[in-house]
Every structure is written in C-alpha cells, then in structure tokens.
C-alpha positions in Angstrom: -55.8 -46.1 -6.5 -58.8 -46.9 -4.0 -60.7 -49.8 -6.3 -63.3 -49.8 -3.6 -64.1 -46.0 -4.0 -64.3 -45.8 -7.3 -66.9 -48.9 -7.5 -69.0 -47.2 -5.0 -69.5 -43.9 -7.5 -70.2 -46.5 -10.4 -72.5 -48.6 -8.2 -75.9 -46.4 -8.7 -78.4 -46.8 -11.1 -77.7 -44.5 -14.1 -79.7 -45.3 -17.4 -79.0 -43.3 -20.5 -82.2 -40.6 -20.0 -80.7 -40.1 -15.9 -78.8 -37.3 -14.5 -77.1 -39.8 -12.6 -75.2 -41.2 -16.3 -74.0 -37.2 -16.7 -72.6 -36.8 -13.2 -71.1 -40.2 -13.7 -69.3 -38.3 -16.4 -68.3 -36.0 -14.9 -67.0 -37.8 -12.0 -64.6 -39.8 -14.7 -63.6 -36.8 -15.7 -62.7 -35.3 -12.6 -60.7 -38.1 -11.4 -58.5 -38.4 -14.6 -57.4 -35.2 -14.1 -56.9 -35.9 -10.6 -54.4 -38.7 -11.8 -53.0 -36.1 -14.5 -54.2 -38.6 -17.5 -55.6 -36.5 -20.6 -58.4 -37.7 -22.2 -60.9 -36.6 -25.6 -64.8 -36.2 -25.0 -67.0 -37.5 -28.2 -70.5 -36.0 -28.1 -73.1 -37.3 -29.5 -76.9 -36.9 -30.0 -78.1 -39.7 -27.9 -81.6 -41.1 -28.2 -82.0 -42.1 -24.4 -85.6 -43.2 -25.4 -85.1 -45.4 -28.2 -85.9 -48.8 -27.3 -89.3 -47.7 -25.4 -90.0 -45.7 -28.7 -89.6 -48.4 -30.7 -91.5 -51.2 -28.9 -94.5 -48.9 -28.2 -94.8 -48.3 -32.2 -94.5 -51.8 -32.8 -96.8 -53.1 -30.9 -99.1 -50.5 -31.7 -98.5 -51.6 -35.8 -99.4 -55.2 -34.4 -102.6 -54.0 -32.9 -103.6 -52.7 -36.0 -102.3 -55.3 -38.2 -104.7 -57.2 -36.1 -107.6 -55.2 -36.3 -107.0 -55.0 -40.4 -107.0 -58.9 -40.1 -110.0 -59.2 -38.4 -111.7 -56.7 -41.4 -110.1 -58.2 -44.3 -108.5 -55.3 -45.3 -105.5 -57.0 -46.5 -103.4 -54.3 -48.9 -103.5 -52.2 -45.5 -102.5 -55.3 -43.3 -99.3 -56.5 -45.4 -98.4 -52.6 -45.2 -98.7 -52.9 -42.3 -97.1 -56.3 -41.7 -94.3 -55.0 -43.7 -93.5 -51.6 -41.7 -92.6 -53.8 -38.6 -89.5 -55.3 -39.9 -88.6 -52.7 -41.8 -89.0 -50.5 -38.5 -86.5 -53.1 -36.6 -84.0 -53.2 -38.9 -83.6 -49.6 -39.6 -83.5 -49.0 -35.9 -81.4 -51.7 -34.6 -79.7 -53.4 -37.8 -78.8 -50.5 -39.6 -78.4 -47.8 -37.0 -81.2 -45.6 -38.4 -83.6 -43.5 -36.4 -86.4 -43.4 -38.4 -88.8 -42.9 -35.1 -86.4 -42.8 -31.9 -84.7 -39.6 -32.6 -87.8 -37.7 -31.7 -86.2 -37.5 -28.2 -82.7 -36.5 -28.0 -80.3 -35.4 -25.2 -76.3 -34.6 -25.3 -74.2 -37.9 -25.0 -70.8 -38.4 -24.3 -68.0 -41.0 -24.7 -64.5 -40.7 -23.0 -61.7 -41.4 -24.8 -58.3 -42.4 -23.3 -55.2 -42.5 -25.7 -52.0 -43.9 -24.7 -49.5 -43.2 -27.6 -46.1 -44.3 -28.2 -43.3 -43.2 -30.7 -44.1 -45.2 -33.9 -46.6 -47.5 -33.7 -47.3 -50.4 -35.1 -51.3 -51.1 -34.1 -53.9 -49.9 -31.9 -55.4 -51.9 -28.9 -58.4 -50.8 -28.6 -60.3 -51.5 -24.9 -63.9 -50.8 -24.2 -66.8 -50.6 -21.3 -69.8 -48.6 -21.2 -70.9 -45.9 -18.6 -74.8 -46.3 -18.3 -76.6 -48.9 -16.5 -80.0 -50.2 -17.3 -83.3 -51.7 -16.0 -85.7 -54.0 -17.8 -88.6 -56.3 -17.4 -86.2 -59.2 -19.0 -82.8 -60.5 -17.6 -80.3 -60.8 -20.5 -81.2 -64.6 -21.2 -84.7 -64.3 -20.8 -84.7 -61.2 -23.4 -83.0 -63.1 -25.7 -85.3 -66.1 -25.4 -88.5 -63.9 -26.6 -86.2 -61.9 -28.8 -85.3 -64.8 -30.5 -88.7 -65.5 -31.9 -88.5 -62.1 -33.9 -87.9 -63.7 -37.3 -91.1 -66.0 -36.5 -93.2 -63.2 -35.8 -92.0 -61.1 -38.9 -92.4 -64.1 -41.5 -96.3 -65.2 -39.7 -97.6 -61.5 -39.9 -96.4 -61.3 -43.6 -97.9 -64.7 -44.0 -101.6 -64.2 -42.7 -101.6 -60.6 -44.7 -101.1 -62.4 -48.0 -103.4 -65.7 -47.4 -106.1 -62.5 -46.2 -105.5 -61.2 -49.5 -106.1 -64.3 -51.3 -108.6 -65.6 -49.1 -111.1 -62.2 -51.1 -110.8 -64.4 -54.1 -110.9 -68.1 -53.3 -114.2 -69.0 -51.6 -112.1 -72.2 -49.9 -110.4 -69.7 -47.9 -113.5 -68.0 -46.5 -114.6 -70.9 -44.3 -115.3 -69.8 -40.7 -112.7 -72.4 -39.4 -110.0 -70.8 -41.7 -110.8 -67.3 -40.4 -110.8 -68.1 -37.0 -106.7 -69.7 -37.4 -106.0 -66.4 -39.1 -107.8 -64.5 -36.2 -106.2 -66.6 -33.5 -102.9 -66.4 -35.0 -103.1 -62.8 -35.0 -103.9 -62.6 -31.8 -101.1 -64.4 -31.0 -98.6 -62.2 -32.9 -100.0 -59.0 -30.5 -99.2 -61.5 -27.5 -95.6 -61.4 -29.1 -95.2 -58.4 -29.8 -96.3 -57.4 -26.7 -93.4 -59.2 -24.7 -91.0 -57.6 -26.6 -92.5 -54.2 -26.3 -92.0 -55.3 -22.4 -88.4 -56.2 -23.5 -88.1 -52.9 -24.9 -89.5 -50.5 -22.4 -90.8 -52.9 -19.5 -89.0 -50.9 -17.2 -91.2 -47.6 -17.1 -93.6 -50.4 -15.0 -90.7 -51.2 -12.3 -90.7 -49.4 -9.3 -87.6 -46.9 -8.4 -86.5 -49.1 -5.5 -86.3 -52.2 -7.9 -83.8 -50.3 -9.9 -80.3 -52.0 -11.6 -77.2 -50.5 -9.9 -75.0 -51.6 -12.7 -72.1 -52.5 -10.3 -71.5 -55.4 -12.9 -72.8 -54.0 -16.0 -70.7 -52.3 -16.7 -69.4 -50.7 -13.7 -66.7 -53.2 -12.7 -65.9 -52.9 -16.1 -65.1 -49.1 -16.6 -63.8 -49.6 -12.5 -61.0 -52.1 -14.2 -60.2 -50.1 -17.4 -59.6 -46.8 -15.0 -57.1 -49.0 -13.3 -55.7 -49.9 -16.6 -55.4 -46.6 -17.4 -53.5 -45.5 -14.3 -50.9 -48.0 -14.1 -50.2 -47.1 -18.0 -49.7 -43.7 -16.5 -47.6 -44.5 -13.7 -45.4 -46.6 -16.5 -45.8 -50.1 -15.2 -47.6 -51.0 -18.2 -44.7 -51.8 -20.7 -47.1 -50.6 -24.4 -43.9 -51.6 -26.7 -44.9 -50.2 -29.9 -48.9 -50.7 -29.7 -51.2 -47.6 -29.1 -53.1 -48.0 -26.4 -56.9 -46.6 -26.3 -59.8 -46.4 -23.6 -63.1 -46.1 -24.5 -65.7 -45.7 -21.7 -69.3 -45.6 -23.9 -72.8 -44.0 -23.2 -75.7 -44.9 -24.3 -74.6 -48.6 -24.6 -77.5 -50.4 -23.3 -80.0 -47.6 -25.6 -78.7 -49.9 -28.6 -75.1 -49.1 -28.5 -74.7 -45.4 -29.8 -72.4 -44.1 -27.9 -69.8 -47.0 -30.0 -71.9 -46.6 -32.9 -70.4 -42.5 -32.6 -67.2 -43.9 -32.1 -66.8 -46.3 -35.1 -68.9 -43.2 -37.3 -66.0 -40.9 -36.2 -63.1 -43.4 -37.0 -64.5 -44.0 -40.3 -65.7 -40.1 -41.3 -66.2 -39.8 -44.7 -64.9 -43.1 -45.9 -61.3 -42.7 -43.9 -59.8 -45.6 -42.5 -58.0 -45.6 -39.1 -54.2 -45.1 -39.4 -53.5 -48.6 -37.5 -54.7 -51.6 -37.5 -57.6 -52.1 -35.1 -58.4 -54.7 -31.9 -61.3 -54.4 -29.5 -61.2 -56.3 -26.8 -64.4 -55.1 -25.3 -65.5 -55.6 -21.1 -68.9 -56.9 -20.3 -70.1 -58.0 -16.7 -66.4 -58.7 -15.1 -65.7 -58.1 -12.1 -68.4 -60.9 -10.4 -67.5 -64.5 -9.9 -66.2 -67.0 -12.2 -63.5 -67.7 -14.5 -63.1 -65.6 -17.3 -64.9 -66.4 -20.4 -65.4 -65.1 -24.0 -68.4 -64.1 -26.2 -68.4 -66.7 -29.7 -70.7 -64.4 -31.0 -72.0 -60.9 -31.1 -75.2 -59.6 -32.6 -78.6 -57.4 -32.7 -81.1 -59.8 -33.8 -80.5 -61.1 -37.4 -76.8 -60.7 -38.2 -74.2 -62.2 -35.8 -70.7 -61.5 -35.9 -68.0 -64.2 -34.6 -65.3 -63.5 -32.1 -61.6 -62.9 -33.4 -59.7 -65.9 -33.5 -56.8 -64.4 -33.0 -57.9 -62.0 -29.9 -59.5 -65.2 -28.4 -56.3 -67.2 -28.3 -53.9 -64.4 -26.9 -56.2 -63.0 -24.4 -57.1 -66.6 -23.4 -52.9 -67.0 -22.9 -53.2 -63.9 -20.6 -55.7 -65.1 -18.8 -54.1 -68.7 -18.4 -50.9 -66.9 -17.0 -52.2 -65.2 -14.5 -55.1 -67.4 -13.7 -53.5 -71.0 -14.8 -57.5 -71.6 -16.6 -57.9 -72.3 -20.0 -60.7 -69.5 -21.5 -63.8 -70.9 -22.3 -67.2 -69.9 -24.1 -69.9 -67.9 -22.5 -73.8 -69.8 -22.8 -75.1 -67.9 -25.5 -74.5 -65.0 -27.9 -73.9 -61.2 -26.5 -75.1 -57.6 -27.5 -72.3 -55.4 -26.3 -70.5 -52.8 -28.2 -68.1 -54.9 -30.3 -70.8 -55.4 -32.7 -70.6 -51.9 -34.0 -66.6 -53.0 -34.7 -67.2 -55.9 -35.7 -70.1 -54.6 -38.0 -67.1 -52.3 -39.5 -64.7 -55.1 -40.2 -62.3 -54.7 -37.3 -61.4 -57.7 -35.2 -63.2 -57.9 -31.7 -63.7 -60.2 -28.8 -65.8 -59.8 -25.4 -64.7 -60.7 -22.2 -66.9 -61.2 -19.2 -66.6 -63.5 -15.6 -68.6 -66.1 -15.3 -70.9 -65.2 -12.4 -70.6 -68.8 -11.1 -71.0 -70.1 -7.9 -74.0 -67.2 -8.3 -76.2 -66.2 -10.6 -73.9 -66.8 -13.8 -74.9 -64.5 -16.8 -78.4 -64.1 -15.7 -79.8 -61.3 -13.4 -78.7 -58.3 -15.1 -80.7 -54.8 -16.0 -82.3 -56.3 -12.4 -81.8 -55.4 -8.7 -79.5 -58.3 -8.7 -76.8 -56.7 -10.0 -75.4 -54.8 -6.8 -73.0 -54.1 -5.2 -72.8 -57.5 -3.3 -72.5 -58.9 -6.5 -68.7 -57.8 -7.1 -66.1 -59.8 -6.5 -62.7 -57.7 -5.9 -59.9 -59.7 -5.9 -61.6 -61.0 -9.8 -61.6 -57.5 -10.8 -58.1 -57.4 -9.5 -57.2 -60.5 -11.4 -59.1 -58.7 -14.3 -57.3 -56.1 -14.6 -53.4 -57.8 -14.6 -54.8 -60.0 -17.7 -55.6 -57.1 -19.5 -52.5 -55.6 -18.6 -50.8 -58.9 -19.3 -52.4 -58.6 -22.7 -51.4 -55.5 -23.8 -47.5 -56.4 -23.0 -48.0 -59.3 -24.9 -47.8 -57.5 -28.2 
C-alpha cells in the first residue's frame, strides 16, 4: 500500500458543496475494490450550505433586532431576540434543519465492516471525507464562538428592559437609551463574526483554499491502511467487530455521523453490540499523540471515555514509549453525535508541535507539507495495537 499516493488524492480541497468531495468518493471506492475489501454506502440528504445558511439569517435577525431596539418596538424585538437561539439550537444542538435544508445535495458515508464469528463488541473507528475553508482557524472560531451564550442572554436582556422602559419614565432617559442602542450595536458586531465563522469563506479567494491533507485526510489515509492490513490478516480482531467509518459532510455540522448514529438507532433499535468510537482528527502532522477531554457544539459538552482514554493511551505508550496527554481545548468532531447517543467515545489527534499545533486548520496551512509520514505510520500501528488489545 503506497501511503504517499493515497495522501496525494486526499490532499485537495474538497468542501461538502464540491465535486472534488464526490470524486473523492469515488476514488475510495475504487481503491477498496482494488484491495478486494467490501464495503456499504449510507446516503444521506446532505445540507452542504448549512452553516452559511444559518449565519446569514442570524445576523440578519440581529440587524433587525437592532433596528426594533432603536424604535422601541419591543414585543417584536424579544421575538426577535428569542428566534436566534432558538434558530442555533435547532440547527446545531438538536440536529434540526429548520432553515438549512433549503439546499440539499446527495451525501454519502463509507462504511467498512470487519466481522468475526461471534462477537463480543464493536470497535467502532472514524474520519471524515470533506475538507473545509473558513475565515477562523479552529481556536480562533472557538474563541468568538464561545461568547454565544453572552450574546443570547444580552439580546433577551435589552428586549425586555425596552419593554419596560414604555412604562417607567426612569428608563427613558437619553443616557439609558443610548447603552441599550450601543449595546445593540455591539451584539450585530458579534453576530457578525460568527456569521464570518459560519460562511467567511465565500470571501477567501480559490488559491487560499484548505487542502485538508490533515483534516482529515491523513486521517481517512491511516484508517484505509487499517483497513488493508485487517484484510491481508495481520490484524489479529479476536472476537471484536471491526468497523470503518469515513464521514461526509463532517465539517457542514457533522451529518454525515449524525446519518450514521440515526441509522444505528432507526426506530428506537439499539445496536446488537456494545459500541466504542475512537474517532481520528488532524493525525498525521507532528507531535505526540493526544486526546480530546471534551467534545461539543456550543452548549452541551460531552467528556471523553475513561475507559477508551486509558487503553488507547497504553497503545500509544507501546509503540511510542509517551504517556497520552490532553489536547488545549475542547473539539467538534464527529464523536459528539455518539457521544450525544450514549456510546462511549474518544478523539485522537497529533499534536502539531514543533509547528503550528492545533491551529491553522480550514486554512492554506494545512498542506501537504504539513504531513508528517513516519507519525501517520506510527498512527496507524497504535490503532492496530488497539484493536488487538481487546
């Protein structure tokens, strides 16, 4: 298996609304049957424009919650003020696509499935297909994202003082009308750097485009390899099921997961074995490898598995003679969607240090001179290490 090759195909830019994501799908597919490895398809409707949908409503709502502040007409503003969380957590809590389904395109998710007589449990191992390009790095988005709750929680608080500012003649004072004004103004200023969070990247050129070699195209590069070698039989599974899953539509919010987990549970079912994730985000650079402590959207975090944490970190120390640490911050990957449905999940990443670290993604940093082989290569025997360790 030529690592090398199959890093260049996955080194391109390939958002979730491209071409470029549904030959990459197709190149998957052709080279697992190449290898002779059989494999499911999941299609989906995917919503390739949801987070630029979103954001542009949003900060349209502020805009007008604004101009409904500045005319006192303050039913209409906490409506109004009310609508914008209620928009953000149907969307990206709850998985609902109140607005962003108005575009929709065919998505699919491969699925790999390793089975063995009797089973026991189901390891569970996932990357996603689709790169993605945004005005905000990962840190810096989470930064202004982090300020959400603020925002939320000052827009419903200037709608209801507006409200009782009609009846108490206290609250009418110039002075107090220009804080409410200026505070609005403010929230549009916020909500305008998320809507840049959001859908920034329709103002980046086409030559400033992500390649994704890192996110998440080491990734999927390492669990192809994984797959292989389980193949070729120098994988020892024992009596675990084994399972790839190689998302779209990850960085649109995490659908092509959020299928996944929908199809495992259809209609109240439960899987037939007990469930692991042990999901793959930006390996494949520099760095030891670390672990995600938490996983989340923007208002419910999920912790990692204990249990995943301490045998994939004995993997890893075997093979690298590290001990596993923490990553910086929080991460939004597709073990949330598991973890979200109760089944025990941890992400993995490299470190990106000496380099850039964990910052520079959904950027022209992350290229192909960002990969670091012999780490994948080192990657992929811990995960392999893993499995056997069952």
């Amino acid at each position: 298996m030529d690592l090398t090759e199959i890093l260049a195909h996955l080194s391109i830019p390939r958002p979730s609304q491209s071409q470029a994501l549904e030959e990459t799908v197709k190149y998957i597919q052709a080279l697992l049957k190449g290898w002779g490895i059989q494999y499911a398809v999941l299609d989906f409707s995917l919503r390739p424009y949801m987070q630029l949908i979103v954001g542009s409503i949003i900060l349209l709502l502020a805009i007008l919650l604004f101009i409904l502040l500045c005319r006192k007409k303050s039913i209409a503003a906490l409506i109004v003020a009310v609508v914008i969380p209620f928009l953000l957590i149907a969307e990206f809590e709850l998985f609902i696509p109140v607005v962003s389904g108005i575009i929709q395109k065919a998505g699919q998710d491969i699925i790999i499935i390793n089975n063995v007589p009797n089973p026991v449990r189901e390891l569970v191992f996932a990357a996603h297909l689709d790169s993605k390009t945004d005005f905000w790095d990962h840190i810096q988005r989470a930064r202004v994202y982090g300020l959400i709750p603020i925002a939320v929680v000052l827009g419903l608080i200037l709608a209801v003082f507006t409200l009782f500012s009609r009846k108490y003649a206290s609250l009418k004072k110039k002075a107090v009308t220009a804080v409410v004004i200026t505070l609005a103004g403010i929230v549009v200023v916020y909500w305008g750097l998320v809507f840049l969070g959001f859908g920034g990247y329709i103002f980046l050129p086409p030559d400033r485009q992500s390649y994704g070699s890192v996110d998440d195209g080491a990734s999927v590069a390492a669990l192809l390899a994984v797959s292989r070698d389980i193949h070729d039989g120098k994988v020892a599974l024992g009596n675990s099921r084994v399972t790839i899953l190689l998302t779209s539509g990850e960085e649109t919010n995490l659908q092509g997961a959020d299928a996944y987990v929908h199809a495992l549970f259809y209609k109240g079912a439960r899987p037939d074995l007990p469930l692991s994730l042990v999901d793959l985000e930006l390996v494949g650079q520099n760095g030891p490898m670390i672990y995600w402590k938490k996983d989340g959207e923007f208002l419910i975090f999920y912790n990692a598995d204990p249990g995943l944490v301490t045998r994939i970190g004995e993997a890893w120390k075997a093979e690298s003679g590290k001990d596993l640490e923490p990553g910086p911050t929080y991460s939004t990957d597709d073990a949330q969607r598991f973890m979200a449905a109760g089944i025990p999940a941890v992400t993995i990443s490299n470190s990106g240090e000496p380099g850039l670290g964990v910052t520079g993604f959904h950027s022209i940093a992350d290229n192909p001179a960002r990969l670091n082989v012999d780490n994948l290569k080192l990657m992929i025997r811990v995960l392999e290490r893993y499995i056997e360790s069952y």
